[in-house]
Backbone as CSV, one residue per row, in Angstrom:
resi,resn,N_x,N_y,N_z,CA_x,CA_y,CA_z,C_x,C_y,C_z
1,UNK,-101.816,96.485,-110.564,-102.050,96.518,-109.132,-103.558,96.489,-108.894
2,UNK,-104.309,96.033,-107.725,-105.446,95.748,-107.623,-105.993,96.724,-106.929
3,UNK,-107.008,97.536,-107.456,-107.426,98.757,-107.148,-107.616,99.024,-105.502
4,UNK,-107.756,97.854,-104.897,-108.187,97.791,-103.417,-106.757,98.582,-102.750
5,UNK,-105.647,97.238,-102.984,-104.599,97.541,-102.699,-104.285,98.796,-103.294
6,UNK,-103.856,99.688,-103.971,-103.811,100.943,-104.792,-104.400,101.818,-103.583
7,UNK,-105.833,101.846,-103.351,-106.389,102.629,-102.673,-105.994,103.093,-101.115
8,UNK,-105.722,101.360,-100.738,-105.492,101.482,-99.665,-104.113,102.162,-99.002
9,UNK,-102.877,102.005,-99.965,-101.909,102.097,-99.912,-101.717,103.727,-99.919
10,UNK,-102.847,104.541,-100.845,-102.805,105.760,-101.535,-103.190,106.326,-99.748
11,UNK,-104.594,105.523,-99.118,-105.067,106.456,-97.590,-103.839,106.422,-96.764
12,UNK,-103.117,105.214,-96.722,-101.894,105.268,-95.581,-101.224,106.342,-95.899
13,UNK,-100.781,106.130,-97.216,-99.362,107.312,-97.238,-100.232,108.918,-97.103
14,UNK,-101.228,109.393,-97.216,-102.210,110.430,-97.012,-102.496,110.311,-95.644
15,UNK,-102.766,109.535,-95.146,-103.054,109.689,-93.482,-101.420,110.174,-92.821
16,UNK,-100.676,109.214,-93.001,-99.413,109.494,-92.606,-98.489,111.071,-92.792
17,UNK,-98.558,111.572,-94.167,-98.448,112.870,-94.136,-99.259,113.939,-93.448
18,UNK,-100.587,113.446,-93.964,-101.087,114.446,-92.708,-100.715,114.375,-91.179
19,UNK,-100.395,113.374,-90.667,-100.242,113.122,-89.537,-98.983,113.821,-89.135
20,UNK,-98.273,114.028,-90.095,-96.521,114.590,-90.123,-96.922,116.107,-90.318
21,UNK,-97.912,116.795,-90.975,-97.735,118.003,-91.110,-98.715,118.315,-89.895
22,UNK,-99.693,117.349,-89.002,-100.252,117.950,-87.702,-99.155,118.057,-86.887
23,UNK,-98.326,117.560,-87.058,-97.334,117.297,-85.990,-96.193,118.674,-85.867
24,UNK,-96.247,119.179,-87.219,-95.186,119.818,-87.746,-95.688,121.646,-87.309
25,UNK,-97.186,121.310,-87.808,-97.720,122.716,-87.480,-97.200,123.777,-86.063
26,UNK,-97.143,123.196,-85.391,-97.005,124.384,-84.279,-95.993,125.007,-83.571
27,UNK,-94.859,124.288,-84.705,-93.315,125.166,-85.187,-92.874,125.673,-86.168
28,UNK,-93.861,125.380,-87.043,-94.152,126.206,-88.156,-93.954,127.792,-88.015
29,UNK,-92.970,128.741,-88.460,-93.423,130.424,-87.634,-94.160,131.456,-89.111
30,UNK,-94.609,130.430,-90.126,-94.592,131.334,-91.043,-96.071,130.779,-91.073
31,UNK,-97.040,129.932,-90.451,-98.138,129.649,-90.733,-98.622,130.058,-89.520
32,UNK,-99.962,130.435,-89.310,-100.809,130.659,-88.015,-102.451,130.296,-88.464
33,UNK,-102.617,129.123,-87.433,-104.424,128.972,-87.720,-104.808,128.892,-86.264
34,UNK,-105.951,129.587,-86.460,-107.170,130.389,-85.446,-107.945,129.036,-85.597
35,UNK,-109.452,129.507,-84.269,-110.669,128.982,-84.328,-111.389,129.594,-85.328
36,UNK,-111.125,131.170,-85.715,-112.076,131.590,-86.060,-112.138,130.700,-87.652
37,UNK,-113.942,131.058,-87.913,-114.255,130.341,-89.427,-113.819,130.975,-90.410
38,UNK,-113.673,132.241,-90.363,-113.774,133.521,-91.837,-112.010,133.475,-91.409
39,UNK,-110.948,132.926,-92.480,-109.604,133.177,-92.280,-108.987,132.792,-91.430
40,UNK,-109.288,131.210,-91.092,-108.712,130.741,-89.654,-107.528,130.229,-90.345
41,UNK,-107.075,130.011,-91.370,-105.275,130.389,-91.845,-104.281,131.200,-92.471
42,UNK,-103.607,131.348,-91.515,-102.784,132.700,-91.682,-101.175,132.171,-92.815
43,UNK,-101.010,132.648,-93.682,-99.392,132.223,-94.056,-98.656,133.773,-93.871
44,UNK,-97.541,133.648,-93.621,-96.354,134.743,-93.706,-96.079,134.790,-95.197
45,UNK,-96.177,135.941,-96.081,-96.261,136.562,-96.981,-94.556,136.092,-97.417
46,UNK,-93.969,135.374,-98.438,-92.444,135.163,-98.780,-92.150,135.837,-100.085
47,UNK,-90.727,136.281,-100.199,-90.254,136.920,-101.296,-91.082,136.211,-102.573
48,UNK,-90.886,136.853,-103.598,-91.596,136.839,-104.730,-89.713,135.895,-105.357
49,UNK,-90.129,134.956,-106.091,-89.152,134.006,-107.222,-88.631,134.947,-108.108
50,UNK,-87.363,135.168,-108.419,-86.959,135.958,-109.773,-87.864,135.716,-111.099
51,UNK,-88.325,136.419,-111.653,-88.681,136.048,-113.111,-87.907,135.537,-113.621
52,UNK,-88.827,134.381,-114.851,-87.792,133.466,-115.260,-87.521,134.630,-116.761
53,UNK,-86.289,134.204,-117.748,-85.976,135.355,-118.930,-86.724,134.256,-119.846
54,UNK,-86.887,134.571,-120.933,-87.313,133.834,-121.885,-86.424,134.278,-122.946
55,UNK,-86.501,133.301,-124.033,-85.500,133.699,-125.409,-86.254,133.841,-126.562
56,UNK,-86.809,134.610,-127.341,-87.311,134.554,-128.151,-86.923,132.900,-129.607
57,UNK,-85.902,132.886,-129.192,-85.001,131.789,-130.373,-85.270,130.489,-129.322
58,UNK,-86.020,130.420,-128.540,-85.488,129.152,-127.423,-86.299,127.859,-128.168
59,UNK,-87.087,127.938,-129.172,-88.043,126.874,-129.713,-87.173,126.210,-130.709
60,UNK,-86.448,127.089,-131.486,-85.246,126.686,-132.365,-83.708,126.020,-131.865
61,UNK,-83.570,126.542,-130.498,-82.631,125.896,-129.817,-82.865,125.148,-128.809
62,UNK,-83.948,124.870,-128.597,-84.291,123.982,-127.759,-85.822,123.013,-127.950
63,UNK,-85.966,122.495,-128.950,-87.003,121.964,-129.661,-87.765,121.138,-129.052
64,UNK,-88.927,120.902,-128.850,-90.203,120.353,-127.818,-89.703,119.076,-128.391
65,UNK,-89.755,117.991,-127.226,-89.535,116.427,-127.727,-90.883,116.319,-128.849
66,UNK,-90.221,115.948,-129.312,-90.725,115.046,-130.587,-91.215,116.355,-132.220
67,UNK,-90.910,117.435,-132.149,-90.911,118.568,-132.753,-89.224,118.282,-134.024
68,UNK,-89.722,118.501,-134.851,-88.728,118.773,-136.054,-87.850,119.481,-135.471
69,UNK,-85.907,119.548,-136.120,-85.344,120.762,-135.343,-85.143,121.474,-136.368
70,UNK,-84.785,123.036,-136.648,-84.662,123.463,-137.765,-82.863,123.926,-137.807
């Protein structure tokens, strides 16, 4: 692909999302942005993700592509 085209293609789809998340902002209820400079965006604080478990044996049963299996 020709870097022009590449580039150009890369600002549309970047202009365009931004344009979707200006749009989106001010029904947003978990974000809040101010004028002020020092912390003019606010997010609503969300539950914390379960920890993931790990297996101590998981390298042996589940072997990295391209890793020997034992």
């Amino acid at each position: 692909m020709d870097p022009t085209e590449f580039c150009d293609s890369l600002r549309e789809e970047m202009t365009s999302a931004l344009a979707r998340l200006n749009d989106a902002l001010p029904s947003l209820d978990w974000v809040e942005i101010s004028d002020r400079k020092a912390g003019a965006i606010k997010l609503t604080p969300i539950e914390a993700a379960p920890s993931r478990v790990t297996c101590a044996g998981s390298r042996t049963r589940w072997p990295a592509a391209g890793a020997p299996s034992h």
